[in-house]
C-alpha positions as CSV (number, residue, x, y, z in Angstrom):
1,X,-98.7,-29.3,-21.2
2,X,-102.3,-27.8,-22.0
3,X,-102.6,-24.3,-21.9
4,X,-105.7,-24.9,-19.6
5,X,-105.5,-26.0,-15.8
6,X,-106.1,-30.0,-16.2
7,X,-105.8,-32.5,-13.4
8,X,-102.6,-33.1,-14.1
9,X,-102.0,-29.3,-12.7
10,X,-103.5,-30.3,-10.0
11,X,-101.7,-33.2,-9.2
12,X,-98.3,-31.6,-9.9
13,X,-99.2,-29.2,-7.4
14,X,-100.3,-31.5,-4.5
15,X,-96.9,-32.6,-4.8
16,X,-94.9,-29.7,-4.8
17,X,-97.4,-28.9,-2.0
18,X,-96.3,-32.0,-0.5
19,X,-92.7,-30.9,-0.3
20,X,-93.2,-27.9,1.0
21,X,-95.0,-29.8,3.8
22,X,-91.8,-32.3,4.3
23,X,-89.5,-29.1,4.0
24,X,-91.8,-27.3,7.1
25,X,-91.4,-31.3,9.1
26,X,-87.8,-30.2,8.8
27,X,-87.5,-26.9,10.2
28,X,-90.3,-28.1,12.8
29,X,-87.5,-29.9,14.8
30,X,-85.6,-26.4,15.8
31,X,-86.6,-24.2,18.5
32,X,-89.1,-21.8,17.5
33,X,-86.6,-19.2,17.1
34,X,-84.2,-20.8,14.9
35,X,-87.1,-22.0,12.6
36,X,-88.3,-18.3,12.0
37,X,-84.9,-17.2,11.1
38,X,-83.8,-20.4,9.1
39,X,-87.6,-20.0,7.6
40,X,-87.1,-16.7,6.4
41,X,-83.6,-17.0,4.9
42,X,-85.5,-19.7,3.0
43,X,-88.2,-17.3,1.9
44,X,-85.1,-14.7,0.8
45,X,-83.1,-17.0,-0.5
46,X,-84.9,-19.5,-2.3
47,X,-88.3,-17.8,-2.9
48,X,-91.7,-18.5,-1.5
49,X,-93.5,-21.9,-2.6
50,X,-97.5,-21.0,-3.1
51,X,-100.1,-22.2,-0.8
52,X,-102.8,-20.9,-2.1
53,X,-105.2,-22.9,-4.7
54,X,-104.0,-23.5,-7.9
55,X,-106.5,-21.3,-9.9
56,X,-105.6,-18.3,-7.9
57,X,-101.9,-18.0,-8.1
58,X,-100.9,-19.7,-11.4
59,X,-99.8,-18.1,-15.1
60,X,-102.3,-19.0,-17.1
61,X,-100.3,-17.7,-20.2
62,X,-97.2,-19.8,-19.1
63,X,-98.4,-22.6,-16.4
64,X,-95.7,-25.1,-17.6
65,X,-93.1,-22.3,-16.7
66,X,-95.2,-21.3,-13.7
67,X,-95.3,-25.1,-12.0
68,X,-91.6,-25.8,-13.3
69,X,-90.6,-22.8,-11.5
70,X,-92.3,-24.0,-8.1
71,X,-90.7,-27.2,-8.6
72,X,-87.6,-25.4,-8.6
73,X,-88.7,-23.2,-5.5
74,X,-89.6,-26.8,-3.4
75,X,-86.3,-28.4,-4.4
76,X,-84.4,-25.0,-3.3
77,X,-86.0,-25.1,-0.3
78,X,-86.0,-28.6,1.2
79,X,-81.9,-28.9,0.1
80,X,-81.4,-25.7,2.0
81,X,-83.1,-26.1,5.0
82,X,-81.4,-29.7,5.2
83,X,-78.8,-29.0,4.9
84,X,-78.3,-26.1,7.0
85,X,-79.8,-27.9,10.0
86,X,-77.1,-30.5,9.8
87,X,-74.1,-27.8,8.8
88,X,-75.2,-26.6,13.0
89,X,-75.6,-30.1,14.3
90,X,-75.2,-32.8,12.7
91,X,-76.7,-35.2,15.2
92,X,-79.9,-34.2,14.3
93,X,-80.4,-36.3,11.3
94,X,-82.2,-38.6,13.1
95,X,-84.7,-35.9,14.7
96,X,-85.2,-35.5,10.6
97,X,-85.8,-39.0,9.7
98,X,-88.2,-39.1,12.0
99,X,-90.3,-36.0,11.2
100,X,-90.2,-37.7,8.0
101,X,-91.3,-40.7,8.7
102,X,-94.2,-39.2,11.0
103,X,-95.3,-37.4,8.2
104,X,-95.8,-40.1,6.0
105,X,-97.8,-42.0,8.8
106,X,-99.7,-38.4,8.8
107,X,-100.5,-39.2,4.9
108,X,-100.3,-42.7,4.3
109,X,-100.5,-43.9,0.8
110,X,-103.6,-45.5,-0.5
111,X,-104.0,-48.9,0.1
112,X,-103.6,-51.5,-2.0
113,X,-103.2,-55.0,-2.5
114,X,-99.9,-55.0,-5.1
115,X,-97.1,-53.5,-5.2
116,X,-98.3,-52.0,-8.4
117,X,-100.8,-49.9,-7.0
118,X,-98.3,-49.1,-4.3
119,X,-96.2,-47.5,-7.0
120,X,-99.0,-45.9,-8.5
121,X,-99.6,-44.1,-5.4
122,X,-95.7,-42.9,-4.7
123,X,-96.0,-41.5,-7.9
124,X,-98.2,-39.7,-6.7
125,X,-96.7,-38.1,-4.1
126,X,-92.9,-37.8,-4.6
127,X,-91.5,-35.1,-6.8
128,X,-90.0,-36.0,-9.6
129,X,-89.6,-32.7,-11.7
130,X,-92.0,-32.4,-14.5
131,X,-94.6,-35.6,-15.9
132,X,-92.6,-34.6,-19.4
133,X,-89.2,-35.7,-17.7
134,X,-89.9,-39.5,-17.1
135,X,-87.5,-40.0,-14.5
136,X,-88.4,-43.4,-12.9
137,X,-88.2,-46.6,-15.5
138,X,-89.6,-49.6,-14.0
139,X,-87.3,-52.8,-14.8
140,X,-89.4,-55.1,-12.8
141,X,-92.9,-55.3,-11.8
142,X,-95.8,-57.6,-10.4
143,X,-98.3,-57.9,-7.8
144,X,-95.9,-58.5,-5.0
145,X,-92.9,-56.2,-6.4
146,X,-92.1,-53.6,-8.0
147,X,-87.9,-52.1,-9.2
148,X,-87.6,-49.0,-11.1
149,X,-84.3,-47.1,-11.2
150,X,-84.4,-43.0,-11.8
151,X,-83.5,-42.2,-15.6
152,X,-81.2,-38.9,-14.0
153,X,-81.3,-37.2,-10.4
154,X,-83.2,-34.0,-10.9
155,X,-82.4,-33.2,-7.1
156,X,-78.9,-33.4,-7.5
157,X,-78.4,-30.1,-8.8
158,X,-79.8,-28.2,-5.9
159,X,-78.5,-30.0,-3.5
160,X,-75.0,-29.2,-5.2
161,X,-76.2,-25.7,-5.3
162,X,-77.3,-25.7,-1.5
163,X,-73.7,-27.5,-0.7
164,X,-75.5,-30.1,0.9
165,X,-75.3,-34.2,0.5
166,X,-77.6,-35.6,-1.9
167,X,-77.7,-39.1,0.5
168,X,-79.4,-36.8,3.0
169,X,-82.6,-36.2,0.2
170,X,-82.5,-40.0,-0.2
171,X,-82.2,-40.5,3.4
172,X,-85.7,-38.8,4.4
173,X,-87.1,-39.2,1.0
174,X,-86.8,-43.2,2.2
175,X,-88.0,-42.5,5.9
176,X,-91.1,-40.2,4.4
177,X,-92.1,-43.4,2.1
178,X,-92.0,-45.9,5.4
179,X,-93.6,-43.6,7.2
180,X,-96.3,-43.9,4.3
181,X,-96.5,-47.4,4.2
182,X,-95.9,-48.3,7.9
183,X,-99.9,-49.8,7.8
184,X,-99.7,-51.8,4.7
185,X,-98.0,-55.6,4.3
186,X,-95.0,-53.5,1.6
187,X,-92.0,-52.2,2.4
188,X,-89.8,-49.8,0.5
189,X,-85.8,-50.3,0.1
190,X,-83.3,-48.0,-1.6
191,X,-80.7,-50.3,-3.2
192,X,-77.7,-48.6,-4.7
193,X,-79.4,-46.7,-8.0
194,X,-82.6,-48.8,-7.7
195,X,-85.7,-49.1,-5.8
196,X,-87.9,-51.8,-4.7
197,X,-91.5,-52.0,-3.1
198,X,-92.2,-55.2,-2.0
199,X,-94.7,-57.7,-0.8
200,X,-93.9,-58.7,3.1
């Protein structure tokens, strides 16, 4: 990465801004007591992911490290908070899927008339580490669908390290891009490894 802010910066941040936001949808279905204290074990435990714009907070003399380690920060947090929620009560997975979803009908993708552009705008959006990692490899795509498998799970490690279920990232990831796409003729299915957007 350039040693001077680009868009790219800025589009890496929206999205680790972005998780941040899904991570606070979480903790948003607890009484308001619970979500202060769970909110600051997150801040202790995990660190604090910046709010503030770009220009003001980052490293200039090391913004790949800088945004790599906010990555890290957004992951930490969004795994923990999960899966402490459902460690107290697991019933409430489905008050989660649906702050997700809500939240992606709060910021609805782009729209578009194929599925490619549909995947253009996901990328957009979901964290998937660093540009440099190239996670997602598309094995099929046209104007009515689009499959792409992930290369490796970057979340898995910090869900392993929060002792949480990696399904449960999949699980609202899935809701939050439904949510997204509740207006527009595609839907969005999780099959096995692989992912599909497609024309309905």
């Amino acid at each position: 990465m350039s040693a001077f802010l680009g868009p790219i910066h800025y589009w890496l941040y929206r999205k680790i801004q972005l998780q941040e936001s899904l991570t606070q949808s979480m903790t948003s279905v607890l009484s308001e007591e619970k979500r202060i204290h769970l909110e600051k074990n997150l801040d202790a435990v995990c660190g604090v992911v910046e709010r503030r714009p770009l220009e003001e907070v980052i490293d200039n003399g090391n913004i790949h490290g800088w945004l790599q380690g906010q990555i890290a920060i957004a992951e930490k947090r969004f795994a923990a908070a999960v899966t402490k929620i459902l460690k107290e009560d697991s019933s409430k997975i489905e008050n989660l899927k649906q702050a997700a979803y809500q939240m992606g009908q709060k910021d609805p993708l782009p729209n578009s008339n194929d599925a490619q552009g549909i995947y253009r705008g996901l990328n957009d959006v979901l964290l998937e580490g660093m540009p440099c990692d190239h996670v997602n490899q598309i094995l099929e795509q046209s104007d009515q669908r689009v499959l792409w498998n992930q290369t490796v799970d970057l979340h898995l490690p910090f869900w392993d390290e929060a002792g949480g279920d990696i399904e449960h990232y999949y699980l609202l990831r899935n809701a939050f891009i439904s949510g997204s796409l509740s207006d527009q003729p595609f839907k969005f299915q999780q099959l096995g490894k692989e992912f599909l957007i497609q024309e309905v």
